[in-house]
C-alpha positions as CSV (number, residue, x, y, z in Angstrom):
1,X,122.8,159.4,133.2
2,X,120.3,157.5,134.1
3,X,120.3,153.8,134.7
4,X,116.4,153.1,133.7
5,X,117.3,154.4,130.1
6,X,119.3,152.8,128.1
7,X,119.3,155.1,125.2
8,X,121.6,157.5,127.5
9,X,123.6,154.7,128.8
10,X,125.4,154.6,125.1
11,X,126.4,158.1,124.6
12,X,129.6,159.4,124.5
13,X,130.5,162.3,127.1
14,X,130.5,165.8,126.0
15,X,133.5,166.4,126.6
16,X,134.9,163.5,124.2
17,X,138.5,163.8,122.5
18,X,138.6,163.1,118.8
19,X,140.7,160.9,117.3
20,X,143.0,161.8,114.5
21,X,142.9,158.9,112.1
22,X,145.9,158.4,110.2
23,X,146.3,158.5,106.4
24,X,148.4,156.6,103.9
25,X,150.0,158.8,101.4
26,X,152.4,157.9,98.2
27,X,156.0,158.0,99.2
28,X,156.5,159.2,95.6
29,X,153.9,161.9,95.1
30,X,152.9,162.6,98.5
31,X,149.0,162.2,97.9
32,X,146.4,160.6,100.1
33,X,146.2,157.2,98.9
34,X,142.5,156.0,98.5
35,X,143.8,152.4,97.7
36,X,146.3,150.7,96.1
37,X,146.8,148.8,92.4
38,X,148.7,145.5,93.3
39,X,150.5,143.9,90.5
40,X,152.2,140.9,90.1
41,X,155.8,139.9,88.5
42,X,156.9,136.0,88.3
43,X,160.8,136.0,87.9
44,X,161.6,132.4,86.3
45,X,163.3,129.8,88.7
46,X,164.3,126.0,88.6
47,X,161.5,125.8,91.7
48,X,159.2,127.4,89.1
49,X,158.4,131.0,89.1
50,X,159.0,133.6,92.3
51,X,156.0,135.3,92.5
52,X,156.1,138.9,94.0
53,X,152.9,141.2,94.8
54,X,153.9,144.8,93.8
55,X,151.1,147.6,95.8
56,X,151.7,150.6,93.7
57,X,150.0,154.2,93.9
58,X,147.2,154.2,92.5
59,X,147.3,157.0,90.3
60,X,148.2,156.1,87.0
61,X,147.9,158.3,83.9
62,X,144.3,157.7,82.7
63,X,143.6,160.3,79.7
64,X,146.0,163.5,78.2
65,X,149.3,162.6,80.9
66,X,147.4,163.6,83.8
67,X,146.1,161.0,86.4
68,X,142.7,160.5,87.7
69,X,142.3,163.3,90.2
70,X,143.8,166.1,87.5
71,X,147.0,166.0,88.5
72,X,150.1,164.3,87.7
73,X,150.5,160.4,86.9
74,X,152.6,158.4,89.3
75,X,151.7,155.0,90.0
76,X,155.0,154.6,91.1
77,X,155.9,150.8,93.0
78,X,155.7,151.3,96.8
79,X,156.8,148.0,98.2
80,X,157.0,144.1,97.4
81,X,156.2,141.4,99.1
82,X,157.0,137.6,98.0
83,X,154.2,135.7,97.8
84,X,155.5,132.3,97.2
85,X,156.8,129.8,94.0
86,X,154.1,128.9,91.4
87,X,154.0,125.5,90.2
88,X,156.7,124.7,87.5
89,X,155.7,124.8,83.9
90,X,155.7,121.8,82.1
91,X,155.9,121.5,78.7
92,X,152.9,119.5,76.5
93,X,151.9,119.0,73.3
94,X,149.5,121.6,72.1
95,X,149.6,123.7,74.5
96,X,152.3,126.6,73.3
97,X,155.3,125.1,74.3
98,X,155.0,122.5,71.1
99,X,153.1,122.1,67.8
C-alpha cells in the first residue's frame, strides 16, 4: 500500500474474515423476523392506566388464513415491556363519561 494514495489506504486486506451477522427469528414460528408490530394494552389502575408495549411477530394472517409471506399466520406476543402510567381519566361533562 502506498502512502501517496489514499484511495488504497481504505481498503480492506484480501485476506478479510466475514462477519456473520446475527438474525432475530420468532420464538413461536421460527422465521426471520423483518420487524416487529408493537401493540399496546392499558390495564386500569387507581394511578391511572399501566401501559405495556407488546413487540409481536409480525406475521399476522392478512388474506385466506395464510400470513404475508404464504405461510402460516402467527403474530404471536414475544415480550412486554412496561412503559409507564397514563394520566388518570377524569370524568366531564360531554365528553362520554356523562350526557
Amino acid at each position: 500500500m502506498s502512502e501517496q494514495n489514499p484511495t488504497q489506504k481504505g481498503q480492506a486486506p484480501a485476506d478479510a474474515i466475514e462477519i456473520p451477522v446475527p438474525e432475530a427469528r420468532c420464538p413461536h414460528c421460527g422465521r426471520v423476523i423483518p420487524g416487529m408490530n408493537i401493540l399496546t394494552m392499558e390495564l386500569p389502575t387507581e394511578k391511572g392506566p399501566m401501559i405495556w408495549m407488546l413487540p409481536s411477530c409480525p406475521f399476522l394472517e392478512v388474506k385466506d388464513g395464510k400470513a404475508i409471506d404464504g405461510g402460516e399466520p402467527c403474530g404471536k406476543i414475544i415480550g412486554t415491556v412496561f412503559a409507564g402510567y397514563g394520566a388518570p381519566q377524569i370524568a366531564r361533562p360531554g365528553a362520554g363519561g356523562w350526557s
